[in-house]
N, C-alpha and C positions, 0 to 999 in steps of 0.2 A: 562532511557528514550531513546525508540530508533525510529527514523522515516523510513518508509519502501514505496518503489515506486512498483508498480505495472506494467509490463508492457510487450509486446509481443514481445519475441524471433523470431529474424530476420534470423536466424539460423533456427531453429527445426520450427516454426510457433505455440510453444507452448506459456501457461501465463508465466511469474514468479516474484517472489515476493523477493525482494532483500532490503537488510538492504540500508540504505545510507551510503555511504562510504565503502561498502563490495566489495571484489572481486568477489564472487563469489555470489551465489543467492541463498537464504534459501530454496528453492523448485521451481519446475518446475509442473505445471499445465493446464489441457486439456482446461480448461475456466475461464474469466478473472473471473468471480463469482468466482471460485477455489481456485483462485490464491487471491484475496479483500479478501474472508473469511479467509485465511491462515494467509495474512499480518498483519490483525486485530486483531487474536491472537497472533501471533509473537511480537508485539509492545505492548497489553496487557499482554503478560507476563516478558518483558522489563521494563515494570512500563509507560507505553503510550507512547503517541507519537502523530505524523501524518503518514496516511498513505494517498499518494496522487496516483491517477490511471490515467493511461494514456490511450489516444488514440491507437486505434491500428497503427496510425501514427508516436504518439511519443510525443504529446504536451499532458500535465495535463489537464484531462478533469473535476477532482472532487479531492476534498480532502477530507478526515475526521477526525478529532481527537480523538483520543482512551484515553479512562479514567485509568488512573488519570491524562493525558497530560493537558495542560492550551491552552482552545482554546481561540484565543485571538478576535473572533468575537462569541460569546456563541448565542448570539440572530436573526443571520443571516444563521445560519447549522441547517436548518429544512429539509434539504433531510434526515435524519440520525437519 
């Protein structure tokens, strides 16, 4: 199970999608759409997760959890 941030390279001004805990960032993307779809498969094929996105500022604007992950609020994640 692995959790994945999304979020904008202050550097390039591009998305990307980076494990937690990783050095480095599993891809780099034109758009944070890009970069969301990418992480969502990245963590479903981890075996789930969360994947939380960020503002193009830097604070968590949304999170989702990826199946098989245990979201721990199931009845309150109707953006998804």
């Amino acid at each position: 199970m692995s959790n994945y941030h999304v979020t904008k390279d202050k550097d390039t001004g591009n998305w990307k999608a980076k494990r937690e805990g990783a050095d480095r960032a599993a891809g780099h993307y034109d758009t944070q759409k890009e970069a969301e779809k990418a992480a969502k498969e990245f963590s479903k094929n981890s075996g789930g997760g969360e994947v939380r996105i960020h503002s193009p500022k830097g604070p968590i604007r949304d999170s989702d959890t990826v199946a098989p992950g245990n979201d721990p609020y199931p009845p309150k994640d109707e953006r998804h």
